[in-house]
Every structure is written in C-alpha cells, then in structure tokens.
Backbone as CSV, one residue per row, in Angstrom:
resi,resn,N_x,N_y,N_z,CA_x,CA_y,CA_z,C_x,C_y,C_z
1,UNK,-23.756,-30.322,-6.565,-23.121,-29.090,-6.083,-22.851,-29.221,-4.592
2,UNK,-21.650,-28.684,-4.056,-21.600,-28.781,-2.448,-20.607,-27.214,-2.223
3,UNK,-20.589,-27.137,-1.011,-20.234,-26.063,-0.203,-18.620,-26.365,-0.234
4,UNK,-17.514,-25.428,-1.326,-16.636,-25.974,-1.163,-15.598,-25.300,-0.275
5,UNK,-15.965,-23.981,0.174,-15.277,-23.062,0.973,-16.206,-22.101,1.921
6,UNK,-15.813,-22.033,3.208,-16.454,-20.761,3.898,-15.594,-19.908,4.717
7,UNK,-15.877,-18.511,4.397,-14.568,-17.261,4.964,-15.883,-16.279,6.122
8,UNK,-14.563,-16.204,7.246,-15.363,-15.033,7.926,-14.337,-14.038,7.930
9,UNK,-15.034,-12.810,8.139,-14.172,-11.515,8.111,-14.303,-11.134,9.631
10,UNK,-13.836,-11.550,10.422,-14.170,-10.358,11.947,-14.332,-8.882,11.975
11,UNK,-13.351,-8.672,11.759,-13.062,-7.293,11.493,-13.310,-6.836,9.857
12,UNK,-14.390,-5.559,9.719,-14.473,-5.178,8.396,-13.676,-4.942,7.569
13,UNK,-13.043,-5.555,6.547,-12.148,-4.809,5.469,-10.478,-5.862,5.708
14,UNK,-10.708,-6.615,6.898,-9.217,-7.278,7.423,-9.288,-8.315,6.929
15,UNK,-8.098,-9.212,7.575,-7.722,-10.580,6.994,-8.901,-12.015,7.257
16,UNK,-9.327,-12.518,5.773,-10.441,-13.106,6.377,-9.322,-14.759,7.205
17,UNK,-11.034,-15.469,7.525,-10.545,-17.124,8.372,-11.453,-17.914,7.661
18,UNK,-10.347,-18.791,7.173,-11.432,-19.581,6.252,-11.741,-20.936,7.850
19,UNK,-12.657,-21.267,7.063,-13.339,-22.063,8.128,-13.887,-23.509,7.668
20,UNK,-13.753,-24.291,8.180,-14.224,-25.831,8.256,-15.799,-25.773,8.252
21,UNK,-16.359,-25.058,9.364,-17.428,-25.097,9.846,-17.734,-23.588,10.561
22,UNK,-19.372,-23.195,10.776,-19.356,-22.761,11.326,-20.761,-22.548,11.302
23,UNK,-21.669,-21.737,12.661,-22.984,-21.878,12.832,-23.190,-20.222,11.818
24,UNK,-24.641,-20.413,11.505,-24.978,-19.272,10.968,-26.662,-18.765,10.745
25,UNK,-26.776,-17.615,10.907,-27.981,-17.549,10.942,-28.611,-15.352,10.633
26,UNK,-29.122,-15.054,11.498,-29.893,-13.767,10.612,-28.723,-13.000,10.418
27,UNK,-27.843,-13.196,10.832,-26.246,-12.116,10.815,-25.138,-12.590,9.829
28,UNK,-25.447,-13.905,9.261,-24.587,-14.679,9.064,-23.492,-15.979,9.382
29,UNK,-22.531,-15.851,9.367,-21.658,-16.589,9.524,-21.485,-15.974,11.006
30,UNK,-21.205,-16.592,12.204,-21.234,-16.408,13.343,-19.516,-15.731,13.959
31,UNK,-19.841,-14.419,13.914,-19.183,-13.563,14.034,-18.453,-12.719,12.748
32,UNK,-18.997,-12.651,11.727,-18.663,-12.291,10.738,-18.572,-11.042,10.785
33,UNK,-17.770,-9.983,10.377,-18.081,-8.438,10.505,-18.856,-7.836,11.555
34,UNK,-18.373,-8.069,12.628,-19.383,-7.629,13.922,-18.451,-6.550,14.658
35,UNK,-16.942,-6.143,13.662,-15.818,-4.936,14.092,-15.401,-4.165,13.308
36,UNK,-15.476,-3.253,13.108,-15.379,-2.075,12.260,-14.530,-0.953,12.723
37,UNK,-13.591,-0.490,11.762,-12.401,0.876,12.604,-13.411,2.135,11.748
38,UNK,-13.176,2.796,12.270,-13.870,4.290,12.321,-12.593,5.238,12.230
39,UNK,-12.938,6.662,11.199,-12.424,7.268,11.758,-12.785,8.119,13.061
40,UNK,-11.186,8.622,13.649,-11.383,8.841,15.104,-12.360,10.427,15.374
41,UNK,-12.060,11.371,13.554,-12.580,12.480,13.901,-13.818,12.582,13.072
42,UNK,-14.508,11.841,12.048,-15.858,11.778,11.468,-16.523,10.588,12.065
43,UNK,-15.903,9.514,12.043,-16.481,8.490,12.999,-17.042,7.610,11.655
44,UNK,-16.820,7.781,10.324,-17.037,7.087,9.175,-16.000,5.775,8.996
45,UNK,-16.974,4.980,8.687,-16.086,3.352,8.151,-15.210,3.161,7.606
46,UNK,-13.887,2.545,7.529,-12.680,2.872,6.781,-12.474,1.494,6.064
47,UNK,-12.362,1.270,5.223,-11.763,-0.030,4.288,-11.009,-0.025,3.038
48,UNK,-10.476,-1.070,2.687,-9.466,-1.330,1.720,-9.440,-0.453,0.741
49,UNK,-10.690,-0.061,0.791,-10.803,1.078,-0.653,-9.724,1.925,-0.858
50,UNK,-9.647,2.461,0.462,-8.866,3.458,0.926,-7.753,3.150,1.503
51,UNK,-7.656,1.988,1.635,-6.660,2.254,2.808,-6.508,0.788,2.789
52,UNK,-5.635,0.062,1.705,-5.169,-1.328,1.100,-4.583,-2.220,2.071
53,UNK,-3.716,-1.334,3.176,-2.848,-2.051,4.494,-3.453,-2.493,5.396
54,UNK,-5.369,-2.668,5.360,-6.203,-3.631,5.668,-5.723,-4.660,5.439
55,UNK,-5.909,-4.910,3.975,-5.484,-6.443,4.070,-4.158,-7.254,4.543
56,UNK,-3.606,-6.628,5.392,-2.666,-6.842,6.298,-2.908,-7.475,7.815
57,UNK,-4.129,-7.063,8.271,-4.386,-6.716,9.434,-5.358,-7.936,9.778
58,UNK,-4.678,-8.452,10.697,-5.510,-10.098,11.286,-6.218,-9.783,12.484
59,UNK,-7.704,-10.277,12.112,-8.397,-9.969,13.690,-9.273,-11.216,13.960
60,UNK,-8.396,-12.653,14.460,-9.089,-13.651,14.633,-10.595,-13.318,15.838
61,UNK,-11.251,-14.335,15.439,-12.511,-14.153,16.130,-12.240,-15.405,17.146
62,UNK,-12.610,-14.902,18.651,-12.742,-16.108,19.651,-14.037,-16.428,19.753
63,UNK,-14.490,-17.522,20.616,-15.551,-18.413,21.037,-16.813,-17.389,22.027
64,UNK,-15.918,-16.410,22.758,-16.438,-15.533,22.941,-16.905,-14.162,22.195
65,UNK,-15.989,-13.916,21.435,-16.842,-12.558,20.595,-15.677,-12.009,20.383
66,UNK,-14.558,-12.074,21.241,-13.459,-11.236,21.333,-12.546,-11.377,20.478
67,UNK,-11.775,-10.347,20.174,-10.637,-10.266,18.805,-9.093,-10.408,19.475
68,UNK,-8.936,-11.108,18.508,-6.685,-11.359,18.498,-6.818,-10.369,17.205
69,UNK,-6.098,-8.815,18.044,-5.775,-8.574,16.607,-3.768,-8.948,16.352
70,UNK,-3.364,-8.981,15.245,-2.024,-9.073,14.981,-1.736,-8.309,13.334
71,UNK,-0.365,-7.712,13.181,-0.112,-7.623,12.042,1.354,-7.616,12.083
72,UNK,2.066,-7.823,10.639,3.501,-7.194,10.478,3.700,-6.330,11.423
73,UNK,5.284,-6.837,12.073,5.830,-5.584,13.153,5.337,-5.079,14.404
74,UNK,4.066,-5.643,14.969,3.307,-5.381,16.050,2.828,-6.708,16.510
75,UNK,3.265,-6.816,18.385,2.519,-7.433,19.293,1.241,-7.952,19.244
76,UNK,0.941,-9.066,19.375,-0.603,-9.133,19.407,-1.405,-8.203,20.496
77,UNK,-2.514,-8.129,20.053,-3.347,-7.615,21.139,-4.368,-7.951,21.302
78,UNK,-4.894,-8.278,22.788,-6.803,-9.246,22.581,-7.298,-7.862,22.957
79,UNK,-8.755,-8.104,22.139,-9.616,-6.955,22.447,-10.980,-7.912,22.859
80,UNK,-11.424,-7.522,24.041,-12.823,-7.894,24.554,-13.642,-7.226,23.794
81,UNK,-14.750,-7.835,23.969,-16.155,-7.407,23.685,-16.389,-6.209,24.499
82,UNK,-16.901,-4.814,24.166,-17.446,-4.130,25.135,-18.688,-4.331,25.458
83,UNK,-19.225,-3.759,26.631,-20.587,-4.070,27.060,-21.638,-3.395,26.024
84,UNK,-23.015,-3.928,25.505,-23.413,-3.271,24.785,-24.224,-1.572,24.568
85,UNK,-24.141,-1.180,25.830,-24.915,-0.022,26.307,-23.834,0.599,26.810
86,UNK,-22.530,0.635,26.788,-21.804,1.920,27.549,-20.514,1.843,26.139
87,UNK,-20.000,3.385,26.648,-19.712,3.868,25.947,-19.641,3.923,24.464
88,UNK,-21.143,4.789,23.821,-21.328,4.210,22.748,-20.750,5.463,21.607
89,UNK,-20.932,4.861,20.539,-20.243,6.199,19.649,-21.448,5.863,18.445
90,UNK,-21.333,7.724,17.832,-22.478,7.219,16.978,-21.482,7.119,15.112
91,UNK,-21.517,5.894,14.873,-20.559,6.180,13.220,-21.764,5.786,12.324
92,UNK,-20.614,5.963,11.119,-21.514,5.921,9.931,-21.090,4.788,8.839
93,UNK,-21.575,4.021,8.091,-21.414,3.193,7.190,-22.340,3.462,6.157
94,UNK,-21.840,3.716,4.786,-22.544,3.892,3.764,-23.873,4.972,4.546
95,UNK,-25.058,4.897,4.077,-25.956,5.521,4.690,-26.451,5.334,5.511
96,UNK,-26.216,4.151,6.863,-26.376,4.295,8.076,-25.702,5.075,9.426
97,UNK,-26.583,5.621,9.760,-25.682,5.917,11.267,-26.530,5.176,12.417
98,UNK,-25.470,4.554,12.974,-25.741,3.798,14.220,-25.052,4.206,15.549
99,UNK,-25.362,3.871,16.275,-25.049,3.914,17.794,-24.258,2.371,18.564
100,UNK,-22.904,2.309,18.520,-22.285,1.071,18.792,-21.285,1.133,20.031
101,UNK,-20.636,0.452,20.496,-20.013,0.492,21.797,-18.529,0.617,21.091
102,UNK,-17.844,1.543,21.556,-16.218,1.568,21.300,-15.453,0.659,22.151
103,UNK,-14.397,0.389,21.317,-13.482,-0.692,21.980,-12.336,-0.429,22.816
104,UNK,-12.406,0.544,23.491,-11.561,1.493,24.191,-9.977,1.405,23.814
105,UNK,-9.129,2.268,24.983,-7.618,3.024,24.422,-7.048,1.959,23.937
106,UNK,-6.657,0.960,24.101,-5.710,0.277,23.642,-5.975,-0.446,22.676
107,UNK,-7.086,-0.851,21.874,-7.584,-1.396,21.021,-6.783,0.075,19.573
108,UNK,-7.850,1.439,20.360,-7.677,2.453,19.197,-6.095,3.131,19.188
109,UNK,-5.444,2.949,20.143,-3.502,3.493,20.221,-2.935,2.268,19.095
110,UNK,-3.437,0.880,19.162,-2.767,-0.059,18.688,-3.034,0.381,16.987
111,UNK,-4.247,0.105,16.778,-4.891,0.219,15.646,-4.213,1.831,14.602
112,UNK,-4.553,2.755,15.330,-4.204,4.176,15.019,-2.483,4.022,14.848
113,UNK,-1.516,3.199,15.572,-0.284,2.938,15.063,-0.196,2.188,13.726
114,UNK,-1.101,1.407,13.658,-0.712,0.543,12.147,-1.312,1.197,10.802
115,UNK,-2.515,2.274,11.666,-2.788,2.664,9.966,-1.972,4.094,9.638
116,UNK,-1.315,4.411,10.856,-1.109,5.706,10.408,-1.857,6.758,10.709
117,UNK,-3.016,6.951,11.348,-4.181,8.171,11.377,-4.717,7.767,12.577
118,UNK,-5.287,8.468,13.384,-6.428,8.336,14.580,-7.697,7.267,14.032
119,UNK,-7.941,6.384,14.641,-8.750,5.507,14.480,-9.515,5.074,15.712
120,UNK,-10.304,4.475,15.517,-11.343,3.816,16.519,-11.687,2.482,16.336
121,UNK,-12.077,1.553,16.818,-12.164,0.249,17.061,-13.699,0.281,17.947
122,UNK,-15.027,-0.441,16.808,-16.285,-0.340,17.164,-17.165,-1.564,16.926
123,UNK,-17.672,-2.320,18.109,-18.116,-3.547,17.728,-19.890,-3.292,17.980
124,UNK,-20.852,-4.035,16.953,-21.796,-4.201,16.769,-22.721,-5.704,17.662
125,UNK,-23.167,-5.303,18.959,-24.266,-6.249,19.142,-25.281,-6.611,18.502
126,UNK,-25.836,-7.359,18.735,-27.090,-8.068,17.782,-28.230,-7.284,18.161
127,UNK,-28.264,-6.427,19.184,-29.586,-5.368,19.435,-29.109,-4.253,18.479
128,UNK,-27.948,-3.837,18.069,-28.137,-2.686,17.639,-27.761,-2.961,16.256
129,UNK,-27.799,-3.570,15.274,-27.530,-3.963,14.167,-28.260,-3.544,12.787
130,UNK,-28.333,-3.236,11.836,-28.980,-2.300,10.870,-29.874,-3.365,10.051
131,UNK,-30.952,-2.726,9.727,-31.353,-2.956,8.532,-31.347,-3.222,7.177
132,UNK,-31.290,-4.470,5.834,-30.909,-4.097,4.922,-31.831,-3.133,4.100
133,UNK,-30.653,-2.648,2.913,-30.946,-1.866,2.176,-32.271,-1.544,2.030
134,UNK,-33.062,-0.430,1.714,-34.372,-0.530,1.618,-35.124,-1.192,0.081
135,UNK,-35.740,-2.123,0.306,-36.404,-2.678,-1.035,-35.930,-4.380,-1.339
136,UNK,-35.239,-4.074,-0.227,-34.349,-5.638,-0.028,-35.136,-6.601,0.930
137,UNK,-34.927,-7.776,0.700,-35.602,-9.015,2.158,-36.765,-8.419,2.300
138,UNK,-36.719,-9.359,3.720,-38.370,-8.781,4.872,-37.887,-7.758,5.804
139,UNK,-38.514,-7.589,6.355,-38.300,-6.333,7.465,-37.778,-6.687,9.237
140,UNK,-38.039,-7.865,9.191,-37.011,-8.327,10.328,-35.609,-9.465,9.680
141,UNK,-35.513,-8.794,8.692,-33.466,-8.853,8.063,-32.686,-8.344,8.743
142,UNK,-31.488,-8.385,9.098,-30.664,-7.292,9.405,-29.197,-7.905,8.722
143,UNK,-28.290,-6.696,9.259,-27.187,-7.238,8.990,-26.050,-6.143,10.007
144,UNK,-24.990,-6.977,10.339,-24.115,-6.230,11.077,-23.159,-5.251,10.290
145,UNK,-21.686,-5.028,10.274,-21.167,-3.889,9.529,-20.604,-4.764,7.809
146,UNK,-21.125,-5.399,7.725,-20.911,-6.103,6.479,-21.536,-4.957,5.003
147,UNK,-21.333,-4.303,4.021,-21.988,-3.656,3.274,-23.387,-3.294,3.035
148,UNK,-24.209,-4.654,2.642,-25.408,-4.209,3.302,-25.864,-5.629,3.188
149,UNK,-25.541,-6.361,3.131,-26.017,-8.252,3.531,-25.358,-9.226,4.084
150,UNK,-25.803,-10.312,5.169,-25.431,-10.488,5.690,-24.281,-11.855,5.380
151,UNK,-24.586,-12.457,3.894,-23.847,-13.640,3.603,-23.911,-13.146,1.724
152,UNK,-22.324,-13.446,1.104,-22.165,-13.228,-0.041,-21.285,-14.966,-0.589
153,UNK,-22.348,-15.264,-1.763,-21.773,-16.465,-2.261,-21.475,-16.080,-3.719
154,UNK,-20.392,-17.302,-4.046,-19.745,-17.012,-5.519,-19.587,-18.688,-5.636
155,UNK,-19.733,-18.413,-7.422,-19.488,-19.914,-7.714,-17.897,-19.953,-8.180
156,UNK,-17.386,-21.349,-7.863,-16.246,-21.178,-7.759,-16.190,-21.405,-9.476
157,UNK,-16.903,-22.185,-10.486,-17.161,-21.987,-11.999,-17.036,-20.285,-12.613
158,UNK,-17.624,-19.358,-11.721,-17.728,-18.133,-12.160,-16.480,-17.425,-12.034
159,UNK,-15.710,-17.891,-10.759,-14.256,-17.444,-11.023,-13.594,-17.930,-11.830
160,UNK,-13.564,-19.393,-12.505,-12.910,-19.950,-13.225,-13.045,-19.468,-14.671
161,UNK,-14.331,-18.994,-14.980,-14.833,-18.251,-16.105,-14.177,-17.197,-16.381
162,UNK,-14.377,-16.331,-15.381,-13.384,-14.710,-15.325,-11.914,-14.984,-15.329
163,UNK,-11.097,-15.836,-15.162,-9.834,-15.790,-14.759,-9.715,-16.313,-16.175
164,UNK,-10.133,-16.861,-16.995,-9.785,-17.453,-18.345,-10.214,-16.234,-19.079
165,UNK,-11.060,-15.242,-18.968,-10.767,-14.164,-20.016,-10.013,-13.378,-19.573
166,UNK,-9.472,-13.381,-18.137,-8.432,-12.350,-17.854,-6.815,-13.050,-18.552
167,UNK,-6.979,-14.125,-18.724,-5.622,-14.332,-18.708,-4.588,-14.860,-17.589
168,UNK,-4.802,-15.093,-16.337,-4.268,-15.280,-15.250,-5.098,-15.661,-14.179
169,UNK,-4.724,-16.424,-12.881,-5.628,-16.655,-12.331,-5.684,-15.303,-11.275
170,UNK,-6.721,-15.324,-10.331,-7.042,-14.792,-9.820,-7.904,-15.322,-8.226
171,UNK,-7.430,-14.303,-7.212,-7.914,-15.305,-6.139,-9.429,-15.095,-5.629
172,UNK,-9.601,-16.399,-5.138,-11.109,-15.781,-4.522,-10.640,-15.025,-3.366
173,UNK,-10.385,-15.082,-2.726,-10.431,-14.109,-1.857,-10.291,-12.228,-1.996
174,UNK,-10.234,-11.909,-3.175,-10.157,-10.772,-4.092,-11.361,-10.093,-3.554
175,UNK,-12.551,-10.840,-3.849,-14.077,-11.205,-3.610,-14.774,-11.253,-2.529
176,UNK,-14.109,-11.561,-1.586,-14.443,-11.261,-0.020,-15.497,-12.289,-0.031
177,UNK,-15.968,-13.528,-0.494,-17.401,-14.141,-0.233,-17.443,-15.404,1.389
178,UNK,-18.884,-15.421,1.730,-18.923,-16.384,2.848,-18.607,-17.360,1.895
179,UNK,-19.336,-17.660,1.329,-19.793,-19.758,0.629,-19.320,-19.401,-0.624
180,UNK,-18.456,-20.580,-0.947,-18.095,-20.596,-2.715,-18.789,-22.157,-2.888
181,UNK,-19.067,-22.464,-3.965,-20.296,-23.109,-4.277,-19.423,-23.775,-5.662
182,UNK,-19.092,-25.032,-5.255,-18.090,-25.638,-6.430,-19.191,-26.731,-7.137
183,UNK,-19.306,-27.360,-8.613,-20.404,-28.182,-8.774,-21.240,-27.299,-10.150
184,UNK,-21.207,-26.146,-9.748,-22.314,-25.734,-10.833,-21.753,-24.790,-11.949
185,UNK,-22.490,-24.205,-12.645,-22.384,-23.966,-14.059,-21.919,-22.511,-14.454
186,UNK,-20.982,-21.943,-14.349,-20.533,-20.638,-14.758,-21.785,-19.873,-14.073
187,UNK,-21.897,-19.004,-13.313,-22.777,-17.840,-13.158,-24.109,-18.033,-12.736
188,UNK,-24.309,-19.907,-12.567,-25.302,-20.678,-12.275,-26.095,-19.675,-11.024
189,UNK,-25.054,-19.203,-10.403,-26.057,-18.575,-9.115,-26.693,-17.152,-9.624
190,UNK,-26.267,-16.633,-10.597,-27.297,-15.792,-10.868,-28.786,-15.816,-11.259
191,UNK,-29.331,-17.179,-11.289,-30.481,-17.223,-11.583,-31.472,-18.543,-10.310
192,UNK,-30.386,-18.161,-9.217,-31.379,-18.850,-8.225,-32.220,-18.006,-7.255
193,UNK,-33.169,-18.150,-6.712,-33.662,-17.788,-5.940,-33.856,-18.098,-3.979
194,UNK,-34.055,-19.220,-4.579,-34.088,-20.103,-2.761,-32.889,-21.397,-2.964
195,UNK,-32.168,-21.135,-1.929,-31.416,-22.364,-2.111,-31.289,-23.172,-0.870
196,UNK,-30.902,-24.528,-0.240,-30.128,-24.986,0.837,-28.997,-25.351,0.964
197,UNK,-28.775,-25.258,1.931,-27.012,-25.768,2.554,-27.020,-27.128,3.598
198,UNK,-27.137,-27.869,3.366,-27.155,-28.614,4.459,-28.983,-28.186,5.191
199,UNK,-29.358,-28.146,6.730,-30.201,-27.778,6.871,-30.697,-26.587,6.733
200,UNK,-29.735,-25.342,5.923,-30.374,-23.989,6.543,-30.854,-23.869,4.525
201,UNK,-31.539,-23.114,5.053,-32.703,-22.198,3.603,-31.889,-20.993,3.369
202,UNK,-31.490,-20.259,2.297,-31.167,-19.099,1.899,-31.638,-18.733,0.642
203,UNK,-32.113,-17.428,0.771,-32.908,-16.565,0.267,-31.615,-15.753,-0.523
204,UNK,-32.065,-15.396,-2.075,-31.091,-14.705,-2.388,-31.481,-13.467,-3.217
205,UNK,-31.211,-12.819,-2.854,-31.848,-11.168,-2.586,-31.322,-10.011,-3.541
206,UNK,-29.895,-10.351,-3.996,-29.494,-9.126,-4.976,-28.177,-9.776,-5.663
207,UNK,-27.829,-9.604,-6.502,-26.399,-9.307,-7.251,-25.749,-8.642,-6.418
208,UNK,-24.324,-8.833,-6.175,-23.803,-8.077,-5.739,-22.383,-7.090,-6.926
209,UNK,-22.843,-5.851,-6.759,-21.969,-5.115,-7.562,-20.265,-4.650,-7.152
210,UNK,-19.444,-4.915,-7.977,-18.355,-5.012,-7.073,-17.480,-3.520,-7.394
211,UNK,-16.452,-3.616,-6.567,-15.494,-1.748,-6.756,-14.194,-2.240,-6.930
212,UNK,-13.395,-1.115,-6.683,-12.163,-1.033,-7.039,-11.389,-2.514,-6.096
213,UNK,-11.672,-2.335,-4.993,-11.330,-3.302,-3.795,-10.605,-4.724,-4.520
214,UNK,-11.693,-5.105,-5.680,-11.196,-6.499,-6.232,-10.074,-6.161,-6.817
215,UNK,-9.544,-5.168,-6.838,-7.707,-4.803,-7.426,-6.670,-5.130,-6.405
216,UNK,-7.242,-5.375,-5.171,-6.107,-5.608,-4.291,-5.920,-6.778,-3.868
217,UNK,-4.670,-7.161,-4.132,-4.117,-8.809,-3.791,-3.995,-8.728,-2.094
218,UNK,-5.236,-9.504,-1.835,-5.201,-10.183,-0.506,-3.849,-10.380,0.175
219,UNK,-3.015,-10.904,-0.123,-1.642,-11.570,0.031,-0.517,-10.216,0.603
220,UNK,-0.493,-9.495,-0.784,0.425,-8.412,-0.294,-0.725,-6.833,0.175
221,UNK,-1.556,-6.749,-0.502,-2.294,-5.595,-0.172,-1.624,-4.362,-1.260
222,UNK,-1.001,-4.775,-1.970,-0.764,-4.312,-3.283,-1.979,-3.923,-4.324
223,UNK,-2.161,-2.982,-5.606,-3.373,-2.844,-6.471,-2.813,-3.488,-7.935
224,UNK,-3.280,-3.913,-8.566,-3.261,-4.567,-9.522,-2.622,-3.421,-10.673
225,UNK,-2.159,-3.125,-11.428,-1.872,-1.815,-12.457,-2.784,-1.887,-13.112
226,UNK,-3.194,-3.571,-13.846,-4.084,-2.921,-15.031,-5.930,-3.018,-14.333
227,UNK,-5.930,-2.883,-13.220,-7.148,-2.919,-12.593,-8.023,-3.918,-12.645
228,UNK,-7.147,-5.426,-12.903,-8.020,-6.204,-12.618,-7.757,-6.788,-11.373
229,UNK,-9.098,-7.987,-11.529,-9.926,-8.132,-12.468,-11.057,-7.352,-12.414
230,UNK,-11.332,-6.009,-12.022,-12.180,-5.058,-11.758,-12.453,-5.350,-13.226
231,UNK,-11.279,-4.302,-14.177,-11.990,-4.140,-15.667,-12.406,-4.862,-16.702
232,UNK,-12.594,-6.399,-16.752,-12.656,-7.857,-17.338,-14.231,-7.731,-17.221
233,UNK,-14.260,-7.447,-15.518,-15.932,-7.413,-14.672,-16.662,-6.607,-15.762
234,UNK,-15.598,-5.412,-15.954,-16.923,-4.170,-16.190,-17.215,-4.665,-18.195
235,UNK,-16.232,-5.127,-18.190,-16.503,-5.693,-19.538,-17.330,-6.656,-19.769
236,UNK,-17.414,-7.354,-19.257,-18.626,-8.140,-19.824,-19.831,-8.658,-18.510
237,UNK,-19.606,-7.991,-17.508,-20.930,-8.395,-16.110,-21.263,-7.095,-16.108
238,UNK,-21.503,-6.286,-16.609,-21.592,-4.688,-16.403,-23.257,-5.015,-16.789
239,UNK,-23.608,-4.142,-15.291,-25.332,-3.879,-15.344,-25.851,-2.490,-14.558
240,UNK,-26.141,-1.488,-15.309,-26.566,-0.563,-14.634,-25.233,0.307,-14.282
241,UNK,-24.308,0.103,-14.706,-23.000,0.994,-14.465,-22.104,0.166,-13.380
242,UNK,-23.032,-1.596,-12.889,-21.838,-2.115,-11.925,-21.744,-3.292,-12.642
243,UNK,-20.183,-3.456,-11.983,-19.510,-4.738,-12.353,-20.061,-5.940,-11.033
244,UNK,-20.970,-6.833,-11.783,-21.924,-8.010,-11.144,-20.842,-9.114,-10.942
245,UNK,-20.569,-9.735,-9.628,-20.193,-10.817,-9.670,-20.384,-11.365,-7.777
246,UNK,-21.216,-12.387,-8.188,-21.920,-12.802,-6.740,-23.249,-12.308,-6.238
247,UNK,-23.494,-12.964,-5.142,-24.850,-12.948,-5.147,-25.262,-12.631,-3.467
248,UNK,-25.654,-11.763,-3.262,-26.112,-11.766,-1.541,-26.822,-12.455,-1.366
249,UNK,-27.080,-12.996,0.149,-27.948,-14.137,0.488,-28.330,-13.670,1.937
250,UNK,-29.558,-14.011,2.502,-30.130,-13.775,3.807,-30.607,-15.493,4.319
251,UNK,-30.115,-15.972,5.759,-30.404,-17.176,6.160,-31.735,-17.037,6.986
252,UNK,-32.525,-18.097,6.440,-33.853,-17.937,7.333,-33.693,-19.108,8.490
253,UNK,-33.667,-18.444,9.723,-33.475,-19.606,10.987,-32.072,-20.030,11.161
254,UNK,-31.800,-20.233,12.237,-29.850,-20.611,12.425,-29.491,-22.346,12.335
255,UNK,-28.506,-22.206,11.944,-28.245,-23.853,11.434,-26.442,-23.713,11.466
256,UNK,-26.086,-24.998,11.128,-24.439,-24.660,11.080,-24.432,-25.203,9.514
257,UNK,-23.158,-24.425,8.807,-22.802,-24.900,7.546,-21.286,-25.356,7.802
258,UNK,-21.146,-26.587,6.986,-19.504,-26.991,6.573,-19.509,-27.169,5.327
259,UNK,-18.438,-27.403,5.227,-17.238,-27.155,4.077,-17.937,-29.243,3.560
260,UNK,-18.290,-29.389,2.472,-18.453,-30.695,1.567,-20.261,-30.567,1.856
261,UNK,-21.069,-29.938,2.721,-22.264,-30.294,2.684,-22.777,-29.735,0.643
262,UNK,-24.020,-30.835,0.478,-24.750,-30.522,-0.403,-25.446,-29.181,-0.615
263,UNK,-25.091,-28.595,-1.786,-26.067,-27.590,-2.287,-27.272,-28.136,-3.337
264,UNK,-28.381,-27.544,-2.797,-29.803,-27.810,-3.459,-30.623,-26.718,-4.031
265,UNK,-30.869,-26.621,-5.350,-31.169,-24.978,-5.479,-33.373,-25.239,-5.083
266,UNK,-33.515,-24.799,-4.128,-35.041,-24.663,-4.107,-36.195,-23.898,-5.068
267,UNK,-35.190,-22.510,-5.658,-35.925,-21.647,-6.795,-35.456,-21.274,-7.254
C-alpha cells in the first residue's frame, strides 16, 4: 500500500491543492483549513452545503500562512495573515464558538462580491484552535476549522467500489480527503486502527459520515439530480442514519508526508 494522493483545503469549503509533499502534524496537513468565511451578521461558518459557488473559489496557501485568493471574473487578491490577538471576532462552527482574528476590508468587500451576501474572512492560529469532538482522541488533539478532525483518508479501492455500483465514475475530490491510500482492499481502512506514512504514526479515530456536499461536482460546482453519489452511500454504508465513507485520522508528532511513500497498517 502507498500514499497515492494528498489535498489541502486553505480555505474551508474552497478549491482544494493537491500536493507532492507536504509537512504535517497535530493540525494536519500544514496549512490545511486554517480560513474560514463567516457570515458577516451571525458570524456562523458558510460552506458548499449552502452555498455550491465555493467550489469555485481558489485560496492558494503561501510559505508564509498567507492566501492568493482568485476566482471566475475577479482580480486576484493576497490576504496576509492577521496578527493573532487583534481584532478578533467571536464565530461559530458546528458547536464551537471561538474567538479568531478577522481578515480585514478587503479580504471581506472581495469575498462578499463573489458570494453575493456580507461575508467575513477569519483565520485560525494554532493558540486558538478547537478541540475534537468530545469522546474523540486524547485531550491535547485539536483541530483547526476543518469539521471536527484534523486529517481525512479514503481508499482509493473504496471509491472504485462505489463508482461501480453507481454506474459512473465519480471524483475523489467529491470527498474532500487529505491521503488517498491506493494498494488496499475495498473499505480496507475501515478496520484499521494505528497506521504509518512514511515516518509519522496516525491514529484513526472515527468513520467519517458524509452529507449532501458529495452531490457537488468539484469542477463546475453544479449538484448532481439524482443525488449521487450521496444516495448509493446511504444504500449500502448507512450506519446510524449516516452515509460512512472514510476515515478521520489524528497525527501523533510532525513529520512530512509524500505522494509514493509506504503505507503500514500498525492496528
């Protein structure tokens, strides 16, 4: 088995970067979801769910921290890092509320033009970063604005599985995952526990249950009519009322992963 793909998302819910390489460790993939748009008047997390013309929206990650955002019809724009203690705003994600630094006017005029609505532009330092879910990992886990873990792997067998009862293929990127994991056995990762990548250890902590989101083609940001491959999922990965496909993972200690290193399942 080896590491046959790795994606970062900069920005929550936007266009991912697939990657050759990259360092990773209690946050993940190094800079992965560390930017999140808000709305401008609840201050709640906004993504594809809602609002599909995400997947439109490119927010390369620099060496420094800082974002190129670009989309259809609009100028690029770099957005710095803000400092982590001033001007902070308090939003909400799923059931967290945190306290994060806004990315000031021109980040949120640019942004608020492409979606249409007042928006905000909010980046997450590594001091102020959340906790996972409760009942999940150890207690010094965290994770930045990513759902609620900090690295999601899929076997690339398990897509190949699903796309043959759908009838058509289907992309990974549907799936949003860091590591696709080519080599092993249909669904093989549902029954690991500890695995490695090269030098780093990962711990794997939950199923991940998936939503409507996997209806939207990456490419155009279009929804699928007949709702797949959401409804294929709920047909036959259905547990507890969710459609299972992938696996969250937490990295113990920082290491870099590439693209051909060996996978080793430890448990």
């Amino acid at each position: 088995m080896h590491l046959s793909a790795l994606y970062r998302y900069p920005l929550k819910s936007g266009r991912p970067e697939a990657l050759q390489r990259s360092p990773s460790g209690l946050l993940g993939l190094a800079g992965d979801r560390r930017w999140m748009l808000v709305d401008a008047g609840n201050n709640r997390f906004l993504t594809q769910r809602a609002f599909p013309q995400m997947s439109q929206l490119s927010a390369l990650y620099a060496a420094d921290g800082s974002l190129l955002l670009d989309a259809p019809g609009f100028a690029s724009l770099h957005v710095a890092v803000p400092p982590p203690d001033e001007a902070l705003r308090g939003v909400t994600i799923w059931r967290d509320t945190l306290m994060v630094p806004d990315a000031g006017e021109a980040a949120a005029e640019w942004l608020s033009a492409f979606m249409g609505r007042a928006v905000r532009l909010v980046h997450v330092p590594e001091q102020r970063t959340r906790y996972l879910p409760s009942g999940y990992g150890e207690n010094t886990d965290r994770v930045a604005f990513a759902d609620g873990f900090p690295l999601l792997l899929i076997g690339q067998a398990s897509l190949d599985d699903l796309n043959r009862k759908i009838g058509r293929p289907m992309e990974m990127l549907r799936f949003r995952p860091n590591l696709v994991i080519a080599g092993a056995e249909p669904f093989a990762e549902d029954g690991w526990k500890r695995i490695r990548i090269g030098q780093q250890t990962l711990r794997v902590v939950k199923p991940c249950g998936r939503c409507i989101l996997t209806t939207i083609d990456p490419a155009t940001g279009e929804r699928s009519a007949d709702r797949e491959p959401f409804a294929t999922l709920m047909n036959y990965r259905q547990k507890e009322g969710e459609a299972m496909f992938g696996q969250n993972l937490v990295a113990d200690g920082d290491s870099v992963l590439e693209v051909g290193m060996e996978v080793e399942v430890l448990e």
